[in-house]
Each structure stands twice: as structure tokens, then as C-alpha cells.
C-alpha positions as CSV (number, residue, x, y, z in Angstrom):
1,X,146.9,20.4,122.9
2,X,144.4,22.0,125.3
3,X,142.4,25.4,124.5
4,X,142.2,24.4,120.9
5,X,139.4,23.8,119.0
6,X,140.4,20.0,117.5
7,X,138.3,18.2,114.5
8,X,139.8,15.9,111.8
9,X,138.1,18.0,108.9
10,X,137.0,21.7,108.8
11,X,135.0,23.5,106.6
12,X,136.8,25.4,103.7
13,X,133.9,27.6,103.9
14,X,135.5,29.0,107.5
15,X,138.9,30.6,106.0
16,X,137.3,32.5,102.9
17,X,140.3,33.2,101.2
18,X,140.8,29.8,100.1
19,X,137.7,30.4,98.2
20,X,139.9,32.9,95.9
21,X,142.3,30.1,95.9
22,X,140.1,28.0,94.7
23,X,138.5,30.5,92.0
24,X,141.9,30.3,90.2
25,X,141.5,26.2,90.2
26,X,141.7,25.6,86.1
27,X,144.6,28.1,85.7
28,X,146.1,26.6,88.7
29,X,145.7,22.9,87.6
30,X,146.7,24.5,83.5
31,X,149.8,25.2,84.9
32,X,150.5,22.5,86.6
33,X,149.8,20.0,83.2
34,X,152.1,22.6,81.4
35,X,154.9,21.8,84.1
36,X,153.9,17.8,83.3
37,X,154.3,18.6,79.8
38,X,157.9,19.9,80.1
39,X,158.6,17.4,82.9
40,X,157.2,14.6,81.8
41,X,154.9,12.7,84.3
42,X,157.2,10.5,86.2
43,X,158.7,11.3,89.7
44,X,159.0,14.9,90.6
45,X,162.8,15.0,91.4
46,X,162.2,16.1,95.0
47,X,160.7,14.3,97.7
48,X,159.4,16.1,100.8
49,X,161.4,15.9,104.4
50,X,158.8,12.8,105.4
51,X,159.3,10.7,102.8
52,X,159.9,7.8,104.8
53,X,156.2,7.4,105.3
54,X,155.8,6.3,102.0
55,X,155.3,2.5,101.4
56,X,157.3,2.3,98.6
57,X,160.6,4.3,97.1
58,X,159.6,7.3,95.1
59,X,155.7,7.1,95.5
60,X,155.3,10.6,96.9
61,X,156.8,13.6,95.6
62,X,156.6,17.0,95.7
63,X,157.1,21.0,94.4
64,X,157.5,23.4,96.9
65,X,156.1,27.0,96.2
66,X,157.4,29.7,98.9
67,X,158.9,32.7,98.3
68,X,162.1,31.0,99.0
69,X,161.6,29.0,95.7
70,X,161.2,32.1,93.1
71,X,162.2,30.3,89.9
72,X,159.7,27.3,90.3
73,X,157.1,30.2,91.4
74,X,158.5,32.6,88.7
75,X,158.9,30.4,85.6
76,X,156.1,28.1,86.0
77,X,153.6,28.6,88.7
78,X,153.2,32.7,88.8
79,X,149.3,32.4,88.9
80,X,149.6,29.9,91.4
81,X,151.9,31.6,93.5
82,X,149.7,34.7,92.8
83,X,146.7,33.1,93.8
84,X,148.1,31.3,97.3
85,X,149.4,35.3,98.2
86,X,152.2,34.0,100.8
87,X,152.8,38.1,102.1
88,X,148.9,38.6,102.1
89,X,148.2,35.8,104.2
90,X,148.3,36.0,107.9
91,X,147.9,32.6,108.5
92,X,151.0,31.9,106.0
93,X,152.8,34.2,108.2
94,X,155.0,32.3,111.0
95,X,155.5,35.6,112.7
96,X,151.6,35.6,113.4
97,X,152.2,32.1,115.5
98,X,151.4,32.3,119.1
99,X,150.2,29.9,121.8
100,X,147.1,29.5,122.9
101,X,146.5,30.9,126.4
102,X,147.4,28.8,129.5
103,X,149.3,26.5,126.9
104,X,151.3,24.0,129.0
105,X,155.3,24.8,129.6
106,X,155.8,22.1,128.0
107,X,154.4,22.6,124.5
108,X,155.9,25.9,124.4
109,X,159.2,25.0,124.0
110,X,157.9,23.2,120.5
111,X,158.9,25.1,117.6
112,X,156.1,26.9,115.9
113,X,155.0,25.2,112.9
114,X,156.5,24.9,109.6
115,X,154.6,26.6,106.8
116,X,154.6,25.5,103.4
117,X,153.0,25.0,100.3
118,X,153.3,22.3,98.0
119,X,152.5,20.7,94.7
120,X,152.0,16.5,95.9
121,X,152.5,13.8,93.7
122,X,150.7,10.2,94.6
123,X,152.1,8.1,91.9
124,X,149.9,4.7,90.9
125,X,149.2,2.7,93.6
126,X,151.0,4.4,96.0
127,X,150.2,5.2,99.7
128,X,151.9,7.6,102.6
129,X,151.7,5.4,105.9
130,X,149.4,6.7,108.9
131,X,151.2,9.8,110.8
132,X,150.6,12.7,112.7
133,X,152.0,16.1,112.0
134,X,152.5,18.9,114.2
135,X,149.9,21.4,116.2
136,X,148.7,24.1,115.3
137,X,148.8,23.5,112.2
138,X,146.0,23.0,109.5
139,X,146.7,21.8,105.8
140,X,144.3,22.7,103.1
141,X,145.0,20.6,99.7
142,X,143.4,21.4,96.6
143,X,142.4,18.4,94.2
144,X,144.2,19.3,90.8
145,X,144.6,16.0,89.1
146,X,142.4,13.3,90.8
147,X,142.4,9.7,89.5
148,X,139.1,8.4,88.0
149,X,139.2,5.5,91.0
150,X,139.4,8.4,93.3
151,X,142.3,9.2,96.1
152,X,140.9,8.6,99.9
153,X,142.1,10.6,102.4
154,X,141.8,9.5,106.2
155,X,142.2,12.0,109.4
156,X,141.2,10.7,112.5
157,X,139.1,7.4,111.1
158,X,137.4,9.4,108.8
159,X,137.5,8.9,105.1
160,X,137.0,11.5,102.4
161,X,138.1,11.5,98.8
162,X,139.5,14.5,96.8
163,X,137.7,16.0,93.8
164,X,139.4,18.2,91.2
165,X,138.6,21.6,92.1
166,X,137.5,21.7,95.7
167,X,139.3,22.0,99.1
168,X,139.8,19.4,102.1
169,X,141.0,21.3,105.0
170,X,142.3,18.9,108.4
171,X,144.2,19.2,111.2
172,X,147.5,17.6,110.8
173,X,148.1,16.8,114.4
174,X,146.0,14.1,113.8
175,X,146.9,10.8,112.5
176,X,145.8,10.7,108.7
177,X,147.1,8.5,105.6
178,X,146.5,8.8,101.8
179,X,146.2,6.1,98.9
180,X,146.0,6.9,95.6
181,X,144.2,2.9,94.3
182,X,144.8,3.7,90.5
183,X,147.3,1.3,88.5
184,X,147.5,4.3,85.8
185,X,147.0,7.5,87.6
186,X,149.1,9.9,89.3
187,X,147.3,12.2,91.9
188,X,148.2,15.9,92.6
189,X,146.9,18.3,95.1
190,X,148.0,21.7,95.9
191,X,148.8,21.9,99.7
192,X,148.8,24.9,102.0
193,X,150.3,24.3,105.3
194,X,148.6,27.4,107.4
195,X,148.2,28.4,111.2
196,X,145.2,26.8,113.1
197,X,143.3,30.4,114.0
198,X,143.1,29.3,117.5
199,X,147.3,29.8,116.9
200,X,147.6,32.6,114.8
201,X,147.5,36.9,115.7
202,X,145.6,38.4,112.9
203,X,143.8,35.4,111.8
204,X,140.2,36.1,113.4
């Protein structure tokens, strides 16, 4: 996409709101092993839209958070919810998409991004095949429960690994894959899909 600032990773440090996200981390991750707890630790029962990209049945699972979703945010996830702020946020807010100026024709008959957040479960040894998202649209995931082997994440040929605690923001327009390499472990990350700012009114 042209007249957009690309790079596989950004700095968390640039959208400062995650770091009140991220100020909430041990109540956020507290709630989540409560929901384990009641749950149990096997498969979430839902699987997100792209599960095909995962290299084995039932590897990569997910919770969705959105206002649309007001028990799971109500009856188990109310700080998290709290914390993530979906009407405070304008780069949560599809209404604050636009296109960057002199955007091709062509592009602009895309649909703007979809915007969601998510609880992800990697289950042992599983992995979610290289893809590439859509523009304009950055994804900043939260480490909650991070295997002792680690969990790499790749963007663009570049490896980092989640820690418990602390942010990875990337674009996801570009072609990235996970693995989570424990035989014992399951990894979760909270995931908020946002507006690049170079894509969002309000966001600057």
C-alpha cells in the first residue's frame, strides 16, 4: 500500500495507551486462569474465521472480546474489557478508518479492516502457517501465558518471542507465522486488532 509508513514490528512505546493496557497485565492474565479454571485448559470451543492456517485441527483457538460479546466481557473478562476501552479508543473505532491520500482506486474498494480483540490459544506444539492479513491494520498481542520454551513470532523474516507482560505490535499485511515449540504448554496472548495511524481520523 503506498503513503504508508510499513515495518514488520513497531514500538508499543508509539500508541501510549497500550501502556494502560498493559498496567492491568496480572489482573488481565488472573482472569484469564480463572476462565481456565472453570473451562478447563483444553480447546477453547471457538476457533477464529482463519483457522485453516493452522497445521493441525484444533491447535489455535480463540475468545473474542467486543462489545458485541457482553457475556464473555461481562461474566468473566470485565477488567479486561475495561482495560482494552473499545468506545475510548479511536483506533478501535472502524468509523475512524480512512485512506491514505492519493490511495490507488483500486485499494479503495477494499473493505476497511476488521477490528477485533481476542484471547489466542497456541495449544502444545502447535503452529499457524505463514499469512498475510489485511492493511491498515496493526495487531498488538499481549503475552499472558507464555510457555517456558518460549513462543516465536515471525513478521517479515524477523523473529521475536513473546514474554508475559509486554506488548509485540506488527503490521499484519505482512506475512508472519507463530509456533508455540512446548510439548506441555499452551500459549495465550491478548490481541488487539487496531487502525494503522497512517489509516485512522483521530489517531494522531
Amino acid at each position: 500500500l503506498p503513503n504508508i509508513q510499513h515495518a514488520s514490528f513497531w514500538s508499543p512505546t508509539a500508541f501510549p495507551w497500550l501502556e494502560e493496557v498493559q498496567a492491568r497485565y496480572t489482573d488481565i492474565r488472573d482472569e484469564l486462569d480463572d476462565y481456565l479454571k472453570l473451562t478447563g485448559t483444553g480447546p477453547f470451543a471457538t476457533q477464529p474465521a482463519s483457522a485453516r492456517l493452522e497445521s493441525a485441527p484444533q491447535q489455535w483457538n480463540s475468545l473474542v472480546l467486543t462489545s458485541k460479546q457482553g457475556q464473555l466481557c461481562s461474566q468473566h473478562f470485565p477488567i479486561t474489557c475495561g482495560a482494552v476501552g473499545f468506545d475510548r479508543r479511536p483506533a478501535l473505532q472502524k468509523t475512524n478508518f480512512e485512506w491514505p491520500a492519493d490511495t490507488p482506486r483500486g485499494y479503495r474498494r477494499m473493505a476497511p479492516p476488521g477490528l477485533q480483540v481476542h484471547i489466542y490459544q497456541l495449544m502444545p506444539g502447535g503452529r499457524v502457517l505463514p499469512h498475510r492479513g489485511v492493511f491498515c491494520r496493526l495487531v498488538a498481542a499481549l503475552g499472558l501465558r507464555i510457555p517456558a520454551t518460549g513462543a516465536p513470532l515471525t513478521v517479515g523474516g524477523e523473529t521475536r518471542f513473546f514474554r508475559e507482560g509486554e506488548f509485540i505490535v506488527f503490521d499484519d499485511s505482512t506475512e508472519h507465522d507463530v509456533v508455540n515449540p512446548s510439548t506441555n504448554e499452551s500459549r495465550y496472548v491478548l490481541t488487539i486488532m487496531m487502525l494503522h495511524p497512517q489509516c485512522c481520523l483521530g489517531c494522531n
